[in-house]
C-alpha positions, -999 to 999 in steps of 0.1 A, spaced: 500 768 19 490 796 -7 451 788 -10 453 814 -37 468 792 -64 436 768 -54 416 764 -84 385 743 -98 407 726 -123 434 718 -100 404 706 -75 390 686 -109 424 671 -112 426 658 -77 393 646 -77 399 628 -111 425 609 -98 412 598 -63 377 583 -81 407 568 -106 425 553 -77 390 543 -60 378 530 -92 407 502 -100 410 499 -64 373 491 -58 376 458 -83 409 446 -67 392 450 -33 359 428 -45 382 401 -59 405 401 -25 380 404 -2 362 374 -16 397 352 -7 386 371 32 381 344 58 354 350 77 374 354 109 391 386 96 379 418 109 371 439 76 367 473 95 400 472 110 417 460 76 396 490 64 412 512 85 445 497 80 442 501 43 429 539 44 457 549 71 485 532 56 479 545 22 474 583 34 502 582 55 522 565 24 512 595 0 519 624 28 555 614 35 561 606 -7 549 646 -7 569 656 25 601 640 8 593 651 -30 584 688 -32 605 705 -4 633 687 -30 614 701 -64 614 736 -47 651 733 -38 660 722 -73 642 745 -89 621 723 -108 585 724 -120 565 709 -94 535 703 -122 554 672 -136 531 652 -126 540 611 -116 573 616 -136 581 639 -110 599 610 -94 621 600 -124 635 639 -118 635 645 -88 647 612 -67 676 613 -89 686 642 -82 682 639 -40 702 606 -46 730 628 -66 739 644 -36 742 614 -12 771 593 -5 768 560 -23 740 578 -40 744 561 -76 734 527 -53 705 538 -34 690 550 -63 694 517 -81 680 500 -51 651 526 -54 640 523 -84 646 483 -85 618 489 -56 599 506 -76 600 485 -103 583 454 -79 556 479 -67 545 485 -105 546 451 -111 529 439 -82 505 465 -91 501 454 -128 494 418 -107 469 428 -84 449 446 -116 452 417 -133 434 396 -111 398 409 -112 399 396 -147 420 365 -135 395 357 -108 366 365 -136 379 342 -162 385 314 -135 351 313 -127 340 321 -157 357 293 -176 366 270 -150 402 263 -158 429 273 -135 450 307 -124 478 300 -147 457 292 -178 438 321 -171 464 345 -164 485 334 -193 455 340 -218 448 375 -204 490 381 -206 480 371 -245 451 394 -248 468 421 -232 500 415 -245 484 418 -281 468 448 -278 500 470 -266 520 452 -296 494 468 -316 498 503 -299 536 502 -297 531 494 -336 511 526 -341 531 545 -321 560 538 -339 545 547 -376 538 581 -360 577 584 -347 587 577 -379 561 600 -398 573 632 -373 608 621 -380 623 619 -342 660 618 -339 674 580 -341 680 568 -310 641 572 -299 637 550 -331 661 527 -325 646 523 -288 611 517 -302 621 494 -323 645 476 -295 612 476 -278 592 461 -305 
């Protein structure tokens, strides 16, 4: 590596997004842990956790930039990094066109199983809370949250159409809406 290019903003970054990633993961970990039996060891799930999750992140980076650099792309792309350069990796495979459809069908059930497991702190807190069950709960929160990004899209469209994009963003947005 070229510790040259090692900054205290790119350090910032980094840091930013680990306490992130700890942050929303420290809530989901509360709300799961409390489902724990007491039989279960919670160091070794710990270390389970901590070792799977490394090793997860070190072979996504051993797999993505050796392909950025090859293609020539710009390896600051941040998380859309993957909707460029998987892609492009899959281009040049046989049957390519279907591994990346079974890819990103993948990754579409990680997000959302994602989106789950952040939606149950508040799940768990409004069952509680509220006493009524998981569905009623989840289902009002699905509401709340549901409202609130009709509301952005919304707003985000009266801004597309006040910088005038080109139609077919429009159209999208308002497929969307």
């Amino acid at each position: 590596p070229d510790f040259s290019k090692f900054s205290s903003s790119m350090i910032l970054t980094a840091l930013g997004q680990a306490l992130f990633t700890l942050s929303i993961g420290m809530g989901a970990l509360l709300t799961y842990g409390s489902y724990m039996k007491d039989k279960d060891n919670i160091v070794k799930s710990a270390y389970a956790i901590i070792l799977s999750d490394t090793l997860f992140a070190i072979l996504a980076g051993i797999m993505i930039f050796p392909a950025v650099y090859s293609f020539g792309l710009e390896p600051t792309s941040g998380a859309g990094l993957v909707f460029i350069t998987i892609p492009k990796i899959f281009s040049q495979l046989p049957f390519g066109n279907l591994v990346s459809i079974m890819f990103f069908v993948l990754l579409f059930f990680a997000a959302m199983t994602s989106g789950i497991s952040i939606l149950e702190v508040p799940t768990a807190t409004f069952m509680e809370n509220f006493k009524i069950s998981r569905t009623k709960a989840a289902t009002i929160l699905t509401l709340i949250i549901g409202f609130f990004y009709e509301m952005h899209l919304k707003t985000w469209y009266k801004y597309v159409k006040m910088v005038n994009v080109n139609i077919c963003l429009r159209m999208a947005d308002v497929w969307l809406l």
